[in-house]
N, CA, C and O atoms as a CHARMM CRD file, in Angstrom:
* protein
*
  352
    1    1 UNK  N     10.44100  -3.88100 -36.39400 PROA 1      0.00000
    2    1 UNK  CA     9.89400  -4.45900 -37.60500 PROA 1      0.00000
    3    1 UNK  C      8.77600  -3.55200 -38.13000 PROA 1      0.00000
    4    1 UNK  O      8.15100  -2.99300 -37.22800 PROA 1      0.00000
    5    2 UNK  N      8.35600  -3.26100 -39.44900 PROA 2      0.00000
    6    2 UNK  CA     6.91500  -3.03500 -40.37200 PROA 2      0.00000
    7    2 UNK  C      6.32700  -4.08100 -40.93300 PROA 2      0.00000
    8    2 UNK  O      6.67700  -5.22100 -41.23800 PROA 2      0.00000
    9    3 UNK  N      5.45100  -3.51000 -40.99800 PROA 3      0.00000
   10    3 UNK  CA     4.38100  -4.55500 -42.45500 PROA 3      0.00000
   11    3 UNK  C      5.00500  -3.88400 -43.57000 PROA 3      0.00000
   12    3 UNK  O      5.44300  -2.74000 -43.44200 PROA 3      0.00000
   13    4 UNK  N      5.06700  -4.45800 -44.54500 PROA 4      0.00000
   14    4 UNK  CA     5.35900  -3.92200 -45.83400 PROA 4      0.00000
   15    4 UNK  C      4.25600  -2.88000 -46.02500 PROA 4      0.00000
   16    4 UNK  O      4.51200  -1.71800 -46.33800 PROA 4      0.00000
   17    5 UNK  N      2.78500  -3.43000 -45.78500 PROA 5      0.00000
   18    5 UNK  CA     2.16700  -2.56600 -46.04900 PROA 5      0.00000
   19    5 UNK  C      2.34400  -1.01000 -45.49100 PROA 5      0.00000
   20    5 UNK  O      2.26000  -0.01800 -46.21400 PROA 5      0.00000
   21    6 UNK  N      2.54100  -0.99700 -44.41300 PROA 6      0.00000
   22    6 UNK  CA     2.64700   0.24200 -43.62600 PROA 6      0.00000
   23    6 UNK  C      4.16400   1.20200 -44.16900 PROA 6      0.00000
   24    6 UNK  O      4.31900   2.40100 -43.93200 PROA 6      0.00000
   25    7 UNK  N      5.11600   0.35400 -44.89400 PROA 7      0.00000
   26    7 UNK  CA     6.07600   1.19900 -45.17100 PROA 7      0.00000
   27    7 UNK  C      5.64900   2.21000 -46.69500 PROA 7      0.00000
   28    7 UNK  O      6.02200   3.30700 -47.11000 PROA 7      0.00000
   29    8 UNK  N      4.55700   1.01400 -47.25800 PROA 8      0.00000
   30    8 UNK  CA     4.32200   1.38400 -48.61000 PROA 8      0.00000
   31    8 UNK  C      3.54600   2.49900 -48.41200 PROA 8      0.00000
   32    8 UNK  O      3.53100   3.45700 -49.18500 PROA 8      0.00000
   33    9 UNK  N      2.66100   2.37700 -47.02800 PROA 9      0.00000
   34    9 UNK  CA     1.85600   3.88200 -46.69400 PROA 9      0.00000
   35    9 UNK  C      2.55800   4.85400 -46.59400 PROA 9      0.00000
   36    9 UNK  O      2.89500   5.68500 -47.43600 PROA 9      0.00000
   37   10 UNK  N      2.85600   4.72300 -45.22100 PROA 10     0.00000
   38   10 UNK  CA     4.46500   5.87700 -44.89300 PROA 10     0.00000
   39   10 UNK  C      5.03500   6.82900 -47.00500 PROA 10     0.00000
   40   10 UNK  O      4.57100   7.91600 -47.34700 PROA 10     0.00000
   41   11 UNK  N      5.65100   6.30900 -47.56900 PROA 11     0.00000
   42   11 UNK  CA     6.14300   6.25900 -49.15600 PROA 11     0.00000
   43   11 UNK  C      5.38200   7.34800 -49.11600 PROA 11     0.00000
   44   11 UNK  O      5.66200   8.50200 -48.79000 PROA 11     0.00000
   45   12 UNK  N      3.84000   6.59700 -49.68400 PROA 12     0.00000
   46   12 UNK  CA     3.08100   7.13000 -50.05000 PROA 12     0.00000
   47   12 UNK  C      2.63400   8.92000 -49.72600 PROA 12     0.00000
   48   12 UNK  O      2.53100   9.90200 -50.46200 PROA 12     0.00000
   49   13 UNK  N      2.45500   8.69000 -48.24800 PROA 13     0.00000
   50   13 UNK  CA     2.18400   9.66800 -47.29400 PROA 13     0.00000
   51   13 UNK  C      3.16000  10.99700 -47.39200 PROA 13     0.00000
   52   13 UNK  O      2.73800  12.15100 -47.46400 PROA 13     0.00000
   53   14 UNK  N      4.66300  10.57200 -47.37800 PROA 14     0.00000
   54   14 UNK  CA     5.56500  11.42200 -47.22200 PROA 14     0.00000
   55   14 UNK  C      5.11700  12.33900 -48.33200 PROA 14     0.00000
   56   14 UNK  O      4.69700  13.48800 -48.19100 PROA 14     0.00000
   57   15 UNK  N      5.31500  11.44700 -49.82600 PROA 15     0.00000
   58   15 UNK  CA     4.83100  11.67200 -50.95700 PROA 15     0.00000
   59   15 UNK  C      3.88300  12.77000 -51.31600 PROA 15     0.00000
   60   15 UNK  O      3.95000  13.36500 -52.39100 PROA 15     0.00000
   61   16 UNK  N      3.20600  12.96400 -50.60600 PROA 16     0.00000
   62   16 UNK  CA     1.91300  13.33800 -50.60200 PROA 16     0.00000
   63   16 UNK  C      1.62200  14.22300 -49.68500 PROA 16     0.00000
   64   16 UNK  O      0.55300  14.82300 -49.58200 PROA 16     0.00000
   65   17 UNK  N      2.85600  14.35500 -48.78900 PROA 17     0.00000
   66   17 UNK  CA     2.40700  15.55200 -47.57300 PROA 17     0.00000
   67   17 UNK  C      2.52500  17.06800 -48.07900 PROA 17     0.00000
   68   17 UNK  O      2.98300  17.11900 -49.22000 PROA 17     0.00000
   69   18 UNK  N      2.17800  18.51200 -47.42700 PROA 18     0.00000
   70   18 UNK  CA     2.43200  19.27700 -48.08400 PROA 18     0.00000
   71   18 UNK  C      3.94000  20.09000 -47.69800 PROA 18     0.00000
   72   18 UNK  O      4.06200  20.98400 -46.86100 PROA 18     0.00000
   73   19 UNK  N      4.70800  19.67600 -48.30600 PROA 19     0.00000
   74   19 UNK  CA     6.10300  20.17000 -48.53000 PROA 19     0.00000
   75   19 UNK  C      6.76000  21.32200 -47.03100 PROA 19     0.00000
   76   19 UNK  O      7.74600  21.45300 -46.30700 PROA 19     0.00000
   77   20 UNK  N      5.39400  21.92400 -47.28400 PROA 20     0.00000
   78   20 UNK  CA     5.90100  22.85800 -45.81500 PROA 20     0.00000
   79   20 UNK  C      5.85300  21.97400 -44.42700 PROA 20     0.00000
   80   20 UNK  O      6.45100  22.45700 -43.46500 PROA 20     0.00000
   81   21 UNK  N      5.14100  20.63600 -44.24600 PROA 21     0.00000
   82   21 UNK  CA     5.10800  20.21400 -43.18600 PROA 21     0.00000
   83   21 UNK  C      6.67100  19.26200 -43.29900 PROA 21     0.00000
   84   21 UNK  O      6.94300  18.50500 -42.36700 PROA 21     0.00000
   85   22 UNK  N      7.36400  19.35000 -44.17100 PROA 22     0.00000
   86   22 UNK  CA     8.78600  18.39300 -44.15500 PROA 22     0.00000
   87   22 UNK  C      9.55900  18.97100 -43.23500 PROA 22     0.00000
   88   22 UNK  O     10.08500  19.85600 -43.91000 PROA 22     0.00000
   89   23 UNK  N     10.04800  19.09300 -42.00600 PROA 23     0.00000
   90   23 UNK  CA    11.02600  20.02700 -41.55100 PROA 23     0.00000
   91   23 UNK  C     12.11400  18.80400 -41.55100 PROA 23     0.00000
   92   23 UNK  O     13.14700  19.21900 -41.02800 PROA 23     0.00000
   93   24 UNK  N     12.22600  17.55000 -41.92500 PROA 24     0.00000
   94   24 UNK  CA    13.43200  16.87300 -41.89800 PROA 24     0.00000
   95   24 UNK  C     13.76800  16.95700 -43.66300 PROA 24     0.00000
   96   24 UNK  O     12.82100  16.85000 -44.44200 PROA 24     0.00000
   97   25 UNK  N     15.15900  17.15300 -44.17100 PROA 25     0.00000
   98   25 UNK  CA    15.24400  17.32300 -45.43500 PROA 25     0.00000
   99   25 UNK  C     16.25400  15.65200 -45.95900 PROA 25     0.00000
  100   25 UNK  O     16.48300  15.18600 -47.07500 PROA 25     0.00000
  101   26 UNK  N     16.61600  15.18700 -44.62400 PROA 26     0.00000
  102   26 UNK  CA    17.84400  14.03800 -45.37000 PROA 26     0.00000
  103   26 UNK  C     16.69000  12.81300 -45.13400 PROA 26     0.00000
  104   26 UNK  O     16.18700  12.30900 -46.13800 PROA 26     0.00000
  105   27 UNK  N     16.33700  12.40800 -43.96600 PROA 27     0.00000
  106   27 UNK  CA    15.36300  11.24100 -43.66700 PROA 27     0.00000
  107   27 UNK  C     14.73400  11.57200 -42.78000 PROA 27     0.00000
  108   27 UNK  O     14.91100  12.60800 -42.13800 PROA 27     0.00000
  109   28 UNK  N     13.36400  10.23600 -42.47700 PROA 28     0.00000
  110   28 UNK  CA    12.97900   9.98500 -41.03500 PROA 28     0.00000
  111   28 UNK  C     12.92800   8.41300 -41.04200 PROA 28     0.00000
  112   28 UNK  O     12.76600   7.62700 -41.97600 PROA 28     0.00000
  113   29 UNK  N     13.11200   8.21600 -39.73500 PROA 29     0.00000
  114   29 UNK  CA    12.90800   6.75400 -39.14100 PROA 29     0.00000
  115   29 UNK  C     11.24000   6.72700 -39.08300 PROA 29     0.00000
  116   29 UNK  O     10.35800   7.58500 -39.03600 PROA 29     0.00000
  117   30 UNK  N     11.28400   5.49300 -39.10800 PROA 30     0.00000
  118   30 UNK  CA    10.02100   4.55500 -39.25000 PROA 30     0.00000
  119   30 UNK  C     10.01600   3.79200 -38.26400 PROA 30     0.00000
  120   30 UNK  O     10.93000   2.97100 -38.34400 PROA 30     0.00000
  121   31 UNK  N      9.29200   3.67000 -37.20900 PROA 31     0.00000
  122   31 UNK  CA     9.20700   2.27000 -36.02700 PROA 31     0.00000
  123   31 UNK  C      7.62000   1.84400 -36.04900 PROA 31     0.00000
  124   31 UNK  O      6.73000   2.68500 -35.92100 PROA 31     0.00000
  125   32 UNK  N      7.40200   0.63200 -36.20000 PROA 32     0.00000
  126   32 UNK  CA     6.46200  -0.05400 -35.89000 PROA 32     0.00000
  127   32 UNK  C      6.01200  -0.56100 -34.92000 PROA 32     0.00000
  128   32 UNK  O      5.20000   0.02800 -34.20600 PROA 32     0.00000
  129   33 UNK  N      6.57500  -2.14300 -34.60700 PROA 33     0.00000
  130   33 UNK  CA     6.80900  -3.18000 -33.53700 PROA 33     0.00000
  131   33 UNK  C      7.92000  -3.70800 -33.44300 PROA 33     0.00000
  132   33 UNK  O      8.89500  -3.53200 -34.17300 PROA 33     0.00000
  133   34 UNK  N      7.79000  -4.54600 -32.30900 PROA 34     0.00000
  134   34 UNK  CA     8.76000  -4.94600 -31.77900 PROA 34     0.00000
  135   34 UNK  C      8.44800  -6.13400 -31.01800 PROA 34     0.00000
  136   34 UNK  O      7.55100  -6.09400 -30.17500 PROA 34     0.00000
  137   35 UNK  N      9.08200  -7.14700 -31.23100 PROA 35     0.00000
  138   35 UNK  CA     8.51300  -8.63800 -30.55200 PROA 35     0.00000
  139   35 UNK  C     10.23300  -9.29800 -30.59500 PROA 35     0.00000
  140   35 UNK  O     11.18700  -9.18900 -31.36500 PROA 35     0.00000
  141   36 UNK  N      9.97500  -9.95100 -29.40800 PROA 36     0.00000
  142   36 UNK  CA    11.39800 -11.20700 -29.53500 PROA 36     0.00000
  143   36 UNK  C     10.56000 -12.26400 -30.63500 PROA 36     0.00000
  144   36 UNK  O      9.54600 -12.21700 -31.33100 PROA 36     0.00000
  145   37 UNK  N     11.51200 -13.10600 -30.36200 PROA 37     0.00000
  146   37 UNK  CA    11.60100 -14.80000 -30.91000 PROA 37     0.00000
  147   37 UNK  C     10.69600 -15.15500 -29.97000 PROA 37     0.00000
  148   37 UNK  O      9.59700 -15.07700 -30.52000 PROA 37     0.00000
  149   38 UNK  N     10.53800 -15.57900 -28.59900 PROA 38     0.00000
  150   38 UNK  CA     9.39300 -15.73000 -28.31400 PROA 38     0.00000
  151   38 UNK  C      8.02800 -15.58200 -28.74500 PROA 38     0.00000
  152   38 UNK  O      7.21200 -16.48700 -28.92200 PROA 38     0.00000
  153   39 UNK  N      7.85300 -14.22500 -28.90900 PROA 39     0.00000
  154   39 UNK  CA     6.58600 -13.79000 -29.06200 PROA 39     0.00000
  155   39 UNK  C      6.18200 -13.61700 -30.58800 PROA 39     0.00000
  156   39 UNK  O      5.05400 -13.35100 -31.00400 PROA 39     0.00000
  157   40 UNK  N      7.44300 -13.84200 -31.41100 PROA 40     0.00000
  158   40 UNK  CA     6.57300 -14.19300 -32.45000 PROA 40     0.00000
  159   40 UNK  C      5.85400 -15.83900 -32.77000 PROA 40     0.00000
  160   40 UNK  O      4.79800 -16.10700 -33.34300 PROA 40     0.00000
  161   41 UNK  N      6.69500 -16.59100 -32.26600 PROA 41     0.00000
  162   41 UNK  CA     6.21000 -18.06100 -32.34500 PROA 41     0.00000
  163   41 UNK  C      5.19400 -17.99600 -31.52900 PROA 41     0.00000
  164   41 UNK  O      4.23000 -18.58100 -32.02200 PROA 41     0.00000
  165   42 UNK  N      4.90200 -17.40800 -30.17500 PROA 42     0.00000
  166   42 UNK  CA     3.45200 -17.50900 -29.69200 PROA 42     0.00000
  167   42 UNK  C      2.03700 -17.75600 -30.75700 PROA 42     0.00000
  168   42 UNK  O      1.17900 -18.54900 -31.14300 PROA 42     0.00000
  169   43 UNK  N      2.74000 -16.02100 -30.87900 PROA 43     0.00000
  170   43 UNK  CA     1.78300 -15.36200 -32.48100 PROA 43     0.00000
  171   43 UNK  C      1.73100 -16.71900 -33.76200 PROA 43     0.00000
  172   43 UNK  O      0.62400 -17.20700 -33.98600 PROA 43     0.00000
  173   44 UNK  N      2.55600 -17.08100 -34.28600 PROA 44     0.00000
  174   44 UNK  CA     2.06100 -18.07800 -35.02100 PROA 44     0.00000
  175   44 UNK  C      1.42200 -19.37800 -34.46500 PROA 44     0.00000
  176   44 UNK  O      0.38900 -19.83100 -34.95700 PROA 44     0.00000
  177   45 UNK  N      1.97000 -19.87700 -33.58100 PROA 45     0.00000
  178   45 UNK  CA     1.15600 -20.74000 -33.14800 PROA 45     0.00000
  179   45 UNK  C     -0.60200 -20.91300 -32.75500 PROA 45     0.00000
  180   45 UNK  O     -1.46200 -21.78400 -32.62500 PROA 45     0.00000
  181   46 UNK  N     -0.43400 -19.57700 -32.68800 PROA 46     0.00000
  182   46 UNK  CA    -2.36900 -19.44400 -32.64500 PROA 46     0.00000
  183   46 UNK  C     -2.94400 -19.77200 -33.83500 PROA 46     0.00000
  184   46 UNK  O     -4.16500 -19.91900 -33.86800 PROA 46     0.00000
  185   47 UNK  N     -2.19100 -19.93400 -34.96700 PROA 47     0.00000
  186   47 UNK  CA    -2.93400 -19.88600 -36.08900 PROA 47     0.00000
  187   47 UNK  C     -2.30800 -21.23600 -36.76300 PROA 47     0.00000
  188   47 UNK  O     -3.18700 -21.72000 -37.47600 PROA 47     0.00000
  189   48 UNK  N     -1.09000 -22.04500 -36.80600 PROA 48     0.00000
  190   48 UNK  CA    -0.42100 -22.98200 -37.11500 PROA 48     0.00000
  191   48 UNK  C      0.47300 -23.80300 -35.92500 PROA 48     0.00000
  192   48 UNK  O      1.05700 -23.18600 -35.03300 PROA 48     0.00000
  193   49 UNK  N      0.49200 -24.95600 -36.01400 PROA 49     0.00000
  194   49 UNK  CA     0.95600 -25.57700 -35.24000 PROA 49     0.00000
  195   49 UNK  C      2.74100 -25.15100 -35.32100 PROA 49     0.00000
  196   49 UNK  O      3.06700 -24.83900 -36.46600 PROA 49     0.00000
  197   50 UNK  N      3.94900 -25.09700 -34.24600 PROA 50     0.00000
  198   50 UNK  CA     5.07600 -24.53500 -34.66600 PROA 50     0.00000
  199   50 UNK  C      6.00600 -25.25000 -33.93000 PROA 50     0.00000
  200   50 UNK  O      5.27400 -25.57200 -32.99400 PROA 50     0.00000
  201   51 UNK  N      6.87400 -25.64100 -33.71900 PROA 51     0.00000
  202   51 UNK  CA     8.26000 -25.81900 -32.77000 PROA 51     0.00000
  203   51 UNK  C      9.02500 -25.21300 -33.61700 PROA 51     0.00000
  204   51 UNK  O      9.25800 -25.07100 -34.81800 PROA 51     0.00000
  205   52 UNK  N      9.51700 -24.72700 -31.96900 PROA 52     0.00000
  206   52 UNK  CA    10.60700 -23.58400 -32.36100 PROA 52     0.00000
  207   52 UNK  C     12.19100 -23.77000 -31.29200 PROA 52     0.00000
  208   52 UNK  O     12.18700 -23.93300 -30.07100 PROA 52     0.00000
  209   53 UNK  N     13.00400 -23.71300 -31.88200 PROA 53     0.00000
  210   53 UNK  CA    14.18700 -23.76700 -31.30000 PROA 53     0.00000
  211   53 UNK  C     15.07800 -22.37100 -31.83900 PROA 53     0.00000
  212   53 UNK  O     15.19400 -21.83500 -32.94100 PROA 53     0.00000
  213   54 UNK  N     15.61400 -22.09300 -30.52700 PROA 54     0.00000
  214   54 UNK  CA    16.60600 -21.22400 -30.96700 PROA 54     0.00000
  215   54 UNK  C     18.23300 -21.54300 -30.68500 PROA 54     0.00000
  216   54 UNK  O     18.75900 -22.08600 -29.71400 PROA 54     0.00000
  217   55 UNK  N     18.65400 -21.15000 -31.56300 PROA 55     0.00000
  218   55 UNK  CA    20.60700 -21.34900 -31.73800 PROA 55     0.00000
  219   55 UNK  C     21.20300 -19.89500 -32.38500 PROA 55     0.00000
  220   55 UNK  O     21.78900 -19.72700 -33.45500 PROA 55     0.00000
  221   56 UNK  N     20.89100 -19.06000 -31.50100 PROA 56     0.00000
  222   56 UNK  CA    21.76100 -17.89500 -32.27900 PROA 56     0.00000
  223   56 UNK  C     23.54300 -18.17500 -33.00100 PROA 56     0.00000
  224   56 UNK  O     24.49700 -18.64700 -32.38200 PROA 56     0.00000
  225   57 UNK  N     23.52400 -17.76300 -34.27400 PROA 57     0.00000
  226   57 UNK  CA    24.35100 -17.93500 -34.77600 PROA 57     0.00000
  227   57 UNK  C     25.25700 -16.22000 -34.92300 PROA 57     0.00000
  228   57 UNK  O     25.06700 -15.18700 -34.28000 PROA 57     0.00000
  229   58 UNK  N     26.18900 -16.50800 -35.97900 PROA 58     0.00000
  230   58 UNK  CA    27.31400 -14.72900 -35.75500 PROA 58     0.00000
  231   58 UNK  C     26.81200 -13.88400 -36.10500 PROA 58     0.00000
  232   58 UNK  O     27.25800 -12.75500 -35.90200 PROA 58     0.00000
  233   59 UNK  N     25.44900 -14.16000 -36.90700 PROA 59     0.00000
  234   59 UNK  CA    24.62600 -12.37500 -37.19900 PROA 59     0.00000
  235   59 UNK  C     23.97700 -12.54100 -35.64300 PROA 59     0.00000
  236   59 UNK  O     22.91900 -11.93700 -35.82400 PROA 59     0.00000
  237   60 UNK  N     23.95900 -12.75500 -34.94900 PROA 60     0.00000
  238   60 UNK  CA    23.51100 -12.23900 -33.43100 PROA 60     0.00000
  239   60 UNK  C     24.16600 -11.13700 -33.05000 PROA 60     0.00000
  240   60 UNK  O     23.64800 -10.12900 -32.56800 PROA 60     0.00000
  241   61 UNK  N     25.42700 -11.34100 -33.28600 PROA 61     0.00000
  242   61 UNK  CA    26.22600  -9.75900 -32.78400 PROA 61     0.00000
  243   61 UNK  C     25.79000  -8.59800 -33.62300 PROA 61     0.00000
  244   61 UNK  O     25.84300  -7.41400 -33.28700 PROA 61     0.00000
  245   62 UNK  N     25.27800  -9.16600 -34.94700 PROA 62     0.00000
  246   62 UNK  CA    24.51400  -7.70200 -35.95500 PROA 62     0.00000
  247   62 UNK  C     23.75800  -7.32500 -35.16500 PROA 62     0.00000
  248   62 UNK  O     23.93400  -6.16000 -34.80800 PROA 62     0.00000
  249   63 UNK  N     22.43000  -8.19700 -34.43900 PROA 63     0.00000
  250   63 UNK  CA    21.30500  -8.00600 -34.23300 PROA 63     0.00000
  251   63 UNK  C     21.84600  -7.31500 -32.95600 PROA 63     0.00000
  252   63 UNK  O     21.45800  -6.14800 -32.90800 PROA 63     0.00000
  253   64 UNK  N     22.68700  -7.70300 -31.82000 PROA 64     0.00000
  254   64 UNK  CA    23.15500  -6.97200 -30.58100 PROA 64     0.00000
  255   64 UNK  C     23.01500  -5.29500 -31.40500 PROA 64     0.00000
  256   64 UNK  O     22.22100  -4.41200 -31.08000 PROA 64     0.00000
  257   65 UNK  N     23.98100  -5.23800 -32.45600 PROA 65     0.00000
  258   65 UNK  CA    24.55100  -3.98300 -32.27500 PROA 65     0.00000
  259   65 UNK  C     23.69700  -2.87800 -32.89700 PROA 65     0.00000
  260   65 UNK  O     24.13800  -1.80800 -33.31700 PROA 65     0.00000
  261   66 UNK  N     22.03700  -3.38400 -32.90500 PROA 66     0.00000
  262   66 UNK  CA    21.24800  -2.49800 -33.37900 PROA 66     0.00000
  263   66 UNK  C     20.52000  -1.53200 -32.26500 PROA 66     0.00000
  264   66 UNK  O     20.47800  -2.20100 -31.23200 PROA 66     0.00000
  265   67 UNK  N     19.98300  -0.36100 -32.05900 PROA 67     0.00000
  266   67 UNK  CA    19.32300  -0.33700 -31.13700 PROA 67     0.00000
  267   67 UNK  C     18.05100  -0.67900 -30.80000 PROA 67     0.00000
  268   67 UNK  O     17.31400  -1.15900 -31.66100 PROA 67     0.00000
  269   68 UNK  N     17.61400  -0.48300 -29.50200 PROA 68     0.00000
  270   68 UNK  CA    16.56100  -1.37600 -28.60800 PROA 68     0.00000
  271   68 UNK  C     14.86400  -0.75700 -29.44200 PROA 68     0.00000
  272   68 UNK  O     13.77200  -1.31500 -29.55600 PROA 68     0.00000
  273   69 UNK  N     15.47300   0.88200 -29.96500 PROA 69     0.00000
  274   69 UNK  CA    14.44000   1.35900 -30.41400 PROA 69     0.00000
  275   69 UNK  C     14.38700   2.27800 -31.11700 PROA 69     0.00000
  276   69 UNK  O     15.17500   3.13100 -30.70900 PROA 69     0.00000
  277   70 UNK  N     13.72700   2.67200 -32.22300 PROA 70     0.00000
  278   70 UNK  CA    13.89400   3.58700 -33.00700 PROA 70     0.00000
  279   70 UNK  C     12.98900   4.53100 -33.05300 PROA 70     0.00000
  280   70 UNK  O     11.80500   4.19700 -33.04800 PROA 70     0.00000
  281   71 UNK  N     13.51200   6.50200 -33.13100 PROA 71     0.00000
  282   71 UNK  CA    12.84800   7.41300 -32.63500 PROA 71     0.00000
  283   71 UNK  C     12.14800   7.45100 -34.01700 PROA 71     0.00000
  284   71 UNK  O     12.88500   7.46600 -35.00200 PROA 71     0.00000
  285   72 UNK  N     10.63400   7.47000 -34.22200 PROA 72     0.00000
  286   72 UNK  CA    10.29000   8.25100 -35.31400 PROA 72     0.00000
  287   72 UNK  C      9.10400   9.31400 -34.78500 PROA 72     0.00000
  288   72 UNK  O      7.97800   9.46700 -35.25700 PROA 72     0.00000
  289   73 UNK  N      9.62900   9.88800 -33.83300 PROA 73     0.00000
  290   73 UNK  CA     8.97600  11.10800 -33.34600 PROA 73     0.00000
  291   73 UNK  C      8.68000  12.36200 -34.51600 PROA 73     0.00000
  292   73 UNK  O      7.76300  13.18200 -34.53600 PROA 73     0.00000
  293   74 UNK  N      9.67500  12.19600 -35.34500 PROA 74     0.00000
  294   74 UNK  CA     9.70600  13.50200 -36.12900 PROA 74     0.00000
  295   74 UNK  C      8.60700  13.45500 -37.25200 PROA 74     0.00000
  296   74 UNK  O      7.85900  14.32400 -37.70000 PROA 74     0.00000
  297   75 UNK  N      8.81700  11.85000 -37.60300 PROA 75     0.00000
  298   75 UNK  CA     7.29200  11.54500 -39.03200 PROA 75     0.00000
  299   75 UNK  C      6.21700  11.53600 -38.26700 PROA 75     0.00000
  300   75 UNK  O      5.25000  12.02500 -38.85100 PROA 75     0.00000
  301   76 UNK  N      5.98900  11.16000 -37.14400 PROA 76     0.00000
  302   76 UNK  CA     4.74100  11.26200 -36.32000 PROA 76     0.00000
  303   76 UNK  C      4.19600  13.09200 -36.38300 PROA 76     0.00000
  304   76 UNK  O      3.33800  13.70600 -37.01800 PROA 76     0.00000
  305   77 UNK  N      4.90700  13.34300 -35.67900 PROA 77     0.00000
  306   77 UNK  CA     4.86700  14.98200 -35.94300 PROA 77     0.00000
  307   77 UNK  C      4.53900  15.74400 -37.36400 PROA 77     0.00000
  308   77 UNK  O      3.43400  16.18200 -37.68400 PROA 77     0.00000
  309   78 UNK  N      5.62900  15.79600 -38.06800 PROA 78     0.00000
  310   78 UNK  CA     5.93100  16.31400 -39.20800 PROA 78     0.00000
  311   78 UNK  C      4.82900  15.92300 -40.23000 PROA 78     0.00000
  312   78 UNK  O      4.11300  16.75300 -40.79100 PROA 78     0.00000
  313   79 UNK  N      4.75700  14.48800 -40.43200 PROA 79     0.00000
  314   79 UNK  CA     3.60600  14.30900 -41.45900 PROA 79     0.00000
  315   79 UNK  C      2.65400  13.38600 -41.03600 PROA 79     0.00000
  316   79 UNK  O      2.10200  12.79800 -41.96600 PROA 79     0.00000
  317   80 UNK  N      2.31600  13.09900 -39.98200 PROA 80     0.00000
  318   80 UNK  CA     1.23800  12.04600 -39.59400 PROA 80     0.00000
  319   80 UNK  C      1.85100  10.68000 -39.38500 PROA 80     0.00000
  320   80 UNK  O      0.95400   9.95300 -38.96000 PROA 80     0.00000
  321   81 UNK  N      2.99600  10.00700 -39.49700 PROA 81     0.00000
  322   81 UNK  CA     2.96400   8.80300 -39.76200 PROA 81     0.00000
  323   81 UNK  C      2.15000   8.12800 -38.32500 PROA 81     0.00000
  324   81 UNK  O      1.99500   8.71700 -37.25500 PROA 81     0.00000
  325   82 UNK  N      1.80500   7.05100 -38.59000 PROA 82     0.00000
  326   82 UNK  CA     1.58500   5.83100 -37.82500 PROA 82     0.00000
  327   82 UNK  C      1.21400   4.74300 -38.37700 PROA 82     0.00000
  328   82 UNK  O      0.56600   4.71800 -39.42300 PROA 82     0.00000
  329   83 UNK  N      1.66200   3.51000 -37.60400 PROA 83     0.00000
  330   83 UNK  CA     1.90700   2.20800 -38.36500 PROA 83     0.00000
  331   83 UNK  C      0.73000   1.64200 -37.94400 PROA 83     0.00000
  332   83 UNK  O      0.48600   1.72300 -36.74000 PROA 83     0.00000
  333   84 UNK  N     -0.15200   1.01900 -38.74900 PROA 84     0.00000
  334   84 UNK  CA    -1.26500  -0.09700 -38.53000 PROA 84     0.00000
  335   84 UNK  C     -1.14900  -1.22800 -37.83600 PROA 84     0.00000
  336   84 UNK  O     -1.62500  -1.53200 -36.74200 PROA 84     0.00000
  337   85 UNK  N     -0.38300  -1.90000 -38.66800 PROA 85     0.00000
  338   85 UNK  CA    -0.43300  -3.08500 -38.11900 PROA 85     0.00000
  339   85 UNK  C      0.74100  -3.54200 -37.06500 PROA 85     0.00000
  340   85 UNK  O      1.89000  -3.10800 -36.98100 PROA 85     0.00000
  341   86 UNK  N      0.25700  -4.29300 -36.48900 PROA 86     0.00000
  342   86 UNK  CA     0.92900  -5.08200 -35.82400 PROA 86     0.00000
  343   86 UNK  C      1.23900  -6.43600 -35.25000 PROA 86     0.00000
  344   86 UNK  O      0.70200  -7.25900 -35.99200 PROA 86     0.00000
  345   87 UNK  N      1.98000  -7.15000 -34.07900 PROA 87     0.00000
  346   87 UNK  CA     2.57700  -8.66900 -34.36800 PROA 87     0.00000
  347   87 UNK  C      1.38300  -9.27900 -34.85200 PROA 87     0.00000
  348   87 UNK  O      1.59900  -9.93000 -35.87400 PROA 87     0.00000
  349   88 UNK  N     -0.20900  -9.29700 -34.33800 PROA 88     0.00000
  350   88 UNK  CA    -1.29300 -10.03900 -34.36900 PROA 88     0.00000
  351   88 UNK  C     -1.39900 -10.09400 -36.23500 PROA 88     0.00000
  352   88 UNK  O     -2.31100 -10.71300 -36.78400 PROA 88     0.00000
């Protein structure tokens, strides 16, 4: 997952880097965080009362067939990225 905000940085940033530091020319991945269903209802519950039930339904197999994690080694490198925020 991102904050919106942090993708709008990232944009920005790429935007704005100096051209010679691009060595990727098609994309880069972006990774932020990462929390189950658990741990995000923790997270809200500190701040709002919540019950939470889960029933995975057939986009579960979407969510299976994503991976566990995404490399953005190269924007880290290449132009600075890093993401602010996070689950809190």
């Amino acid at each position: 997952m991102i904050y919106m905000q942090d993708a709008i940085k990232a944009t920005l940033q790429i935007m704005q880097a100096d051209s010679s530091q691009i060595k990727v020319r098609t994309s880069y991945n972006l990774a932020a965080i990462s929390f189950s269903a658990k741990q995000l209802a923790y997270a809200i519950n500190k701040h709002i009362p919540l019950e939470v039930t889960y029933k995975p339904d057939h986009r579960q197999k979407i969510a299976d067939s994503w991976p566990d994690s995404i490399d953005d080694s190269e924007a880290r490198k290449d132009w600075g990225w890093k993401h602010e925020f996070g689950l809190e």
